[in-house]
C-alpha positions as CSV (number, residue, x, y, z in Angstrom):
1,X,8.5,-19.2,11.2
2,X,9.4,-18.0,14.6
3,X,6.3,-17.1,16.8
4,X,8.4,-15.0,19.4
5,X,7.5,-11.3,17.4
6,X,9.5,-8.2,17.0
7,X,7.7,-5.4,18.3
8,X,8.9,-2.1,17.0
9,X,7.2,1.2,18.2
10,X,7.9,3.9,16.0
11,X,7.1,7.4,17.6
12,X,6.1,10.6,16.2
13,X,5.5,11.5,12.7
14,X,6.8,8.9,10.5
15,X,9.0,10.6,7.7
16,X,11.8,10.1,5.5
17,X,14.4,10.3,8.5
18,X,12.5,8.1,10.9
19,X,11.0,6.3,8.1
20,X,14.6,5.2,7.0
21,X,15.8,4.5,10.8
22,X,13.1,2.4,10.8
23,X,13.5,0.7,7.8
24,X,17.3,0.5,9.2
25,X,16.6,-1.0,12.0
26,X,13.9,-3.9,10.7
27,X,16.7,-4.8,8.1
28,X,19.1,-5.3,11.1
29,X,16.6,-7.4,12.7
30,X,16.4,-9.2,9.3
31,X,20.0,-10.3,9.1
32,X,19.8,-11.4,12.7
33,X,17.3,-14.0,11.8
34,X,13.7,-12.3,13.0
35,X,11.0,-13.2,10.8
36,X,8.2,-11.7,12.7
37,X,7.9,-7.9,13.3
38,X,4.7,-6.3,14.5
39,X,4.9,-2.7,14.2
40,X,2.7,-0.9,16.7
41,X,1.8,2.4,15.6
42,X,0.0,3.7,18.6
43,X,2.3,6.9,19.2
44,X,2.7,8.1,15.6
45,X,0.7,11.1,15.3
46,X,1.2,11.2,11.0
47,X,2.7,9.1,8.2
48,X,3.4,11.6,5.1
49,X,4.4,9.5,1.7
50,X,7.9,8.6,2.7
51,X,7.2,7.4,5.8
52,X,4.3,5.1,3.9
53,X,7.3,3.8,1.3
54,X,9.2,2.8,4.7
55,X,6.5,0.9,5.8
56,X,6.0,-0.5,2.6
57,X,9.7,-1.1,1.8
58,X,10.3,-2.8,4.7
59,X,6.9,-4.8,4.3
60,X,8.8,-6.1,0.9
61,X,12.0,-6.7,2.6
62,X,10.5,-9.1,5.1
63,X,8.5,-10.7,2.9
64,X,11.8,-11.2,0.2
65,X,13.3,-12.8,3.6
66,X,10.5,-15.2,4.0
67,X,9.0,-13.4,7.3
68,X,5.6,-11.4,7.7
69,X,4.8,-8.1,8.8
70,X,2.0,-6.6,10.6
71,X,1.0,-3.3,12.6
72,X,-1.7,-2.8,15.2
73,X,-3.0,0.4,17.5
74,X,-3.4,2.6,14.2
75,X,-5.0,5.9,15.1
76,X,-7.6,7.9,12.6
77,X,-5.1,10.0,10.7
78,X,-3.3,6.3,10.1
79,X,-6.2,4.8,9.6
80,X,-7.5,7.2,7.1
81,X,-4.1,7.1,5.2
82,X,-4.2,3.3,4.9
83,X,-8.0,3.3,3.4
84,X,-6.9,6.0,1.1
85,X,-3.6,4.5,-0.4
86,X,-5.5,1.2,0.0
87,X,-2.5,0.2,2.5
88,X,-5.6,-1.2,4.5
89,X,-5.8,-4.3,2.1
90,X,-2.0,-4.8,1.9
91,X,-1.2,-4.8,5.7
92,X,-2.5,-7.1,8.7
93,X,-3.9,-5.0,11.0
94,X,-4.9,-5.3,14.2
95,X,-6.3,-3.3,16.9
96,X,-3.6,-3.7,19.3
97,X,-0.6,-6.1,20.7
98,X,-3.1,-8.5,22.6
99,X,-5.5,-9.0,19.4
100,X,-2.0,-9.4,17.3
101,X,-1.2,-12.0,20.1
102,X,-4.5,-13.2,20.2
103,X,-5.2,-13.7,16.7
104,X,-1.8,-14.4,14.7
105,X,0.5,-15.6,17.1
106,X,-1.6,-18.3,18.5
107,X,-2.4,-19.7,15.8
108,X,1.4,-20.0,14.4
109,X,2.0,-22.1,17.3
C-alpha cells in the first residue's frame, strides 16, 4: 500500500450534499490508484446521519479497493457522534495529521 496519504478536509457540516461530494471525490481518488485517505475533520462543525453513511460508505469503498481509511482532529460534537453510533470502534482515529504521520504512516514504511 502506498504510504504517500490522501488528505481530504471536508468543511462545514457534513450532510447529504457534502457528504456525497465527498464520497464523489474519494471514489475519484480510488480509480486513480490512492489507497490511503486520511480524512481530517478539524473544520466540520456537525455530521447529521447522511453525512455519517458518507463516511461510512466511503470507509467500505476503500476497503472493497484494498486501501484504508482513517480521520484525525475530530472535535466534541464528532466525537460524541462517533461514541454514540459506535463509529469510534470502526474508524482509526487520531488526534491530528502529525499523530496520523506519526503513528500509521511510519510504520507502513
Amino acid at each position: 500500500m502506498s504510504t504517500n496519504p490522501k488528505i481530504l478536509q471536508p468543511s462545514g457540516i457534513l450532510n447529504a450534499i457534502s457528504g456525497n461530494q465527498l464520497r464523489r471525490e474519494i471514489n475519484d481518488h480510488i480509480a486513480a490508484g490512492d489507497k490511503l485517505f486520511l480524512i481530517d475533520l478539524e473544520a466540520v462543525e456537525f455530521i447529521d446521519s447522511s453525512g455519517l453513511g458518507a463516511l461510512v460508505s466511503s470507509m467500505q469503498n476503500i476497503k472493497a479497493s484494498g486501501g484504508e481509511m482513517c480521520v484525525c482532529s475530530i472535535g466534541e460534537q464528532v466525537k460524541m457522534l462517533f461514541e454514540l453510533t459506535k463509529m469510534n470502534k470502526i474508524f482509526k482515529i487520531f488526534a491530528n495529521q502529525q499523530e496520523f504521520h506519526d503513528s500509521f504512516v511510519a510504520t507502513e514504511k
